[in-house]
N, C-alpha and C positions, 0 to 999 in steps of 0.2 A: 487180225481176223480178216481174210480178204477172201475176194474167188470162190465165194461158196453160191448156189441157186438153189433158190424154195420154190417150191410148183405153188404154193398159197402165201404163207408170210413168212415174214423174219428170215431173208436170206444172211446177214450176221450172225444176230441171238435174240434171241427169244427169254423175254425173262417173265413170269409168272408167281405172281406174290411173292415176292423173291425185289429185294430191298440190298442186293452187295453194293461193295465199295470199289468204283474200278480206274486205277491209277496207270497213267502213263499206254493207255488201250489205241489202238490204230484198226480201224473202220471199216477197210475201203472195198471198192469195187466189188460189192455183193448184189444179189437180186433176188430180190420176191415177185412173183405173178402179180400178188395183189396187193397188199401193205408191209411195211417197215422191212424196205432193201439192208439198210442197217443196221437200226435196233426195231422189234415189236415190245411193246411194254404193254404188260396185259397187270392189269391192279399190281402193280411194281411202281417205284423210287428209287430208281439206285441214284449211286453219289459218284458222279462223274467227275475227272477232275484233271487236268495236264495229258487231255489226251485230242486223239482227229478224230471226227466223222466222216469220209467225204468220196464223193464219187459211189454212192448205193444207188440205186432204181428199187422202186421208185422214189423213198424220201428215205433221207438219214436215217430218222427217229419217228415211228408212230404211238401215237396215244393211244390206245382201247377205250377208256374210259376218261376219268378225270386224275390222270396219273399225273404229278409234278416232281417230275426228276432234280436232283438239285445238279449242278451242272455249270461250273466256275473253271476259268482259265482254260479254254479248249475251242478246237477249229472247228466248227458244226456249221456243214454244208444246208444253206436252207433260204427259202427269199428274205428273213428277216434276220439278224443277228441273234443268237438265242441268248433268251433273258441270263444274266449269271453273272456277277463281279469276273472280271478276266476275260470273256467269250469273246472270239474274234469270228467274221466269216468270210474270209481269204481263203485260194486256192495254195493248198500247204506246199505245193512243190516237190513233190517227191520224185527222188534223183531217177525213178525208172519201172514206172506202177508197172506198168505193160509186162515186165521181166520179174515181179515180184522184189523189187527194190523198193521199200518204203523209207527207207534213210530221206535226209533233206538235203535239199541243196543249197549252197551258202547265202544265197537272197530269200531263204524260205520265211516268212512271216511266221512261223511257230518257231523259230532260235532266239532263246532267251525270254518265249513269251507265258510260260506257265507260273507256278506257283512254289515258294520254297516247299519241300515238309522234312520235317525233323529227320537226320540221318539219313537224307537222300545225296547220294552222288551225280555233280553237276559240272557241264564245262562252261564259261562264260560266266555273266552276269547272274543268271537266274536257271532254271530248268525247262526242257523246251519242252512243248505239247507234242504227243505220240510216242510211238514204242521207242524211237531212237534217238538218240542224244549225240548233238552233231558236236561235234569236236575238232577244231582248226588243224588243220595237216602240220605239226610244228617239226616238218624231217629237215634237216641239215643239207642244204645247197651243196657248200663245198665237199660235204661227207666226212669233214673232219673234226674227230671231237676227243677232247682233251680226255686226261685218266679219269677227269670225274664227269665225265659224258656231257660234256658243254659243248656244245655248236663252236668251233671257231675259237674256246677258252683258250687261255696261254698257261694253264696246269701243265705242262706236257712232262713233266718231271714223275717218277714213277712213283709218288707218293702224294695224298690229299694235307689236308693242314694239319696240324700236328695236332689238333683237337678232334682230328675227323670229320670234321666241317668241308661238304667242299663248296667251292667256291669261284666265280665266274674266272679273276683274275688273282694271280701265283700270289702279287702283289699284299695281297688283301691278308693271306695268312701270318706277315712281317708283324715280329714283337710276341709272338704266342712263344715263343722256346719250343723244345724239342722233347718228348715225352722219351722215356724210357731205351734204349736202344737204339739209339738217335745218338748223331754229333751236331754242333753246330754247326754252319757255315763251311763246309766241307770242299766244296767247289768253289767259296771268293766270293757269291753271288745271294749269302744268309741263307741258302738252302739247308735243311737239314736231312743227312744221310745214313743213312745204317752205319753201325758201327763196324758191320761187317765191309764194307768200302772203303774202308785206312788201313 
């Protein structure tokens, strides 16, 4: 949710007795005239959780009343750290807010800093705060990568282990035997070959 302007509040969202669950949400660069550049909570609670606040005018999050949002594992821009197990309040780094890039950058203080939940997909250690989950570049230098797609592997043989396992090094597959259509040792070197190759 970014790049939105309110002539009064809640240039983000606006929530209103209205209690959702909002996971993995990024925040940014919104503005209200007058309260909550990024969230207005008007008698609302929501349950915030593995996500950013940051960069709104004029404050991240406004109160209305006596709202107590719960609000655990996430980057919320504000002079004080927001109350919550998790809460960090670091500049999250995003690879290129200005051009609508909210990815992170590899030094960003939200990688790896959220919270697990059940059946979430994650790179690294843990799950990172905001909409995007940074993920290590793991492409291949040399650009060479064996039958069973290994960086640099020495499978180069047109076949995976004979269990269909693959595997870093050819080596590793030695002592399985040969399933079905398969000879042993065809080439001298315990490879196993199509039988249609003799």
């Amino acid at each position: 949710i970014s790049n939105n302007t309110a002539q009064i509040y809640a240039g983000g969202m606006r929530l209103a007795y209205s209690n959702p669950i909002l996971t993995h949400v990024t925040i940014s660069n919104n503005t209200a005239l007058s309260f909550g550049g990024g969230m207005y909570l008007y008698y609302s609670n929501p349950n915030l959780t593995n996500s950013i606040i940051w960069g709104n005018s004029p404050e991240s999050i406004y109160l209305y009343s006596d709202e107590e949002p719960l609000i655990t594992y996430s980057d919320i821009e504000a002079e004080n750290t927001w109350t919550g197990e998790g809460n960090i309040n670091f500049d999250p780094q995003f690879t290129d807010p200005e051009n609508d890039d909210y990815t992170l950058q590899s030094s960003s203080p939200c990688i790896d800093a959220g919270t697990i939940i059940e059946g979430m997909e994650y790179c690294g250690d843990a799950p990172d705060m905001g909409s995007y989950e940074y993920c290590e570049d793991e492409s291949c230098e040399s650009g060479i990568y064996d039958y069973c797609g290994i960086c640099d592997g020495e499978n180069n043989q047109l076949i995976e282990c004979w269990d269909g396992l693959c595997v870093e090094n050819i080596e590793d597959c030695e002592g399985q035997g040969c399933t079905e259509g398969y000879v042993d040792d065809c080439s001298g070197d315990g490879d196993c070959c199509p039988e249609s190759w003799i």
